[in-house]
Structures are given as structure tokens and as C-alpha cells.
C-alpha positions, 0 to 999 in steps of 0.5 A: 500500500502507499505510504501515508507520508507522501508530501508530494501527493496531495491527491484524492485519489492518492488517499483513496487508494490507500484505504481501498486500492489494493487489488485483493481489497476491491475484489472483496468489496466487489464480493461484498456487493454481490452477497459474500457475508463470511469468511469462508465464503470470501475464500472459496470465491477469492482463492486468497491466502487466509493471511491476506484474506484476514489482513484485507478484511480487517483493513476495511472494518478498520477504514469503515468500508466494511462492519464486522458484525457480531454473528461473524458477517462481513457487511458493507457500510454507508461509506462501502456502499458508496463505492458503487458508482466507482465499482460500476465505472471499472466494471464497464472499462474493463468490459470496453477495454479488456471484453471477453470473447463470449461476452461481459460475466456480469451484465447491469440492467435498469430495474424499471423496465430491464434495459442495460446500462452501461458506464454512463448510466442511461438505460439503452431500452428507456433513455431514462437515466438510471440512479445507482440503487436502480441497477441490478446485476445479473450473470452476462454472457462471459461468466464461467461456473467459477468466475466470482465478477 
């Protein structure tokens, strides 16, 4: 991770990737989204070490991205759930830049009326724009078994 003293760097989005820009931290957090609450769960999805596993987990409780509850989930907090726009944005830049042959793994649709929306948030069936808690994520053409994204 970066290191907090970088006086050079008085950056945004230098300090955001210090709470959440190491590559295992967005993937539990993308996890997150989709419903992995447990431990055991993050791993079988992730393939992580159980030491990083611990390690990320508890950088995001301590940032306050993600709250560790007493029945041992992992829940994302207000500040985690505002992540999604930025999540989203990757989610769509991967797919126009790096696009799998078959297709997208996930594909995100306008809960209205089930249009798709892609990166700038307007539903290509209604032409409405689409509000981040309108979108839902469902399995695109590009998804294997094992694939967790």
C-alpha cells in the first residue's frame, strides 16, 4: 500500500487508494456487493491466502468500508456502499477495454423496465437515466461456473 507520508501527493485519489486500492481489497468489496457475508465464503470465491484474506478484511472494518458484525458477517457500510458508482465505472472499462470473447460475466440492467446500462448510466431500452440503487446485476454472457465478477 502507499505510504501515508507522501508530501508530494496531495491527491484524492492518492488517499483513496490507500484505504481501498489494493487489488485483493476491491475484489472483496466487489464480493461484498454481490452477497459474500463470511469468511469462508470470501475464500472459496477469492482463492486468497487466509493471511491476506484476514489482513484485507480487517483493513476495511478498520477504514469503515466494511462492519464486522457480531454473528461473524462481513457487511458493507454507508461509506462501502458508496463505492458503487466507482465499482460500476471499472466494471464497464474493463468490459470496453479488456471484453471477453463470449461476452461481459456480469451484465447491469435498469430495474424499471430491464434495459442495460452501461458506464454512463442511461438505460439503452428507456433513455431514462438510471440512479445507482436502480441497477441490478445479473450473470452476462462471459461468466464461467467459477468466475466470482
Amino acid at each position: 500500500m502507499l505510504d501515508r507520508t507522501y508530501p508530494a501527493q496531495v491527491c484524492s485519489i492518492a488517499r483513496t487508494l490507500e484505504a481501498v486500492g489494493e487489488r485483493w481489497t476491491l475484489l472483496i468489496v466487489r464480493d461484498a456487493f454481490l452477497g459474500v457475508s463470511r469468511f469462508s465464503d470470501f475464500q472459496r470465491s477469492l482463492g486468497i491466502a487466509r493471511n491476506v484474506l484476514a489482513q484485507r478484511l480487517g483493513h476495511l472494518v478498520d477504514e469503515g468500508v466494511l462492519e464486522h458484525r457480531d454473528d461473524g458477517a462481513y457487511v458493507l457500510t454507508r461509506k462501502g456502499r458508496e463505492l458503487a458508482p466507482a465499482l460500476h465505472q471499472l466494471m464497464k472499462w474493463g468490459d470496453h477495454h479488456y471484453p471477453r470473447p463470449e461476452g461481459p460475466p456480469r451484465l447491469t440492467l435498469h430495474r424499471g423496465c430491464g434495459g442495460r446500462v452501461e458506464g454512463e448510466m442511461v438505460c439503452a431500452r428507456c433513455g431514462e437515466h438510471v440512479a445507482q440503487r436502480e441497477l441490478e446485476l445479473v450473470p452476462g454472457p462471459g461468466r464461467t461456473s467459477t468466475a466470482a465478477g
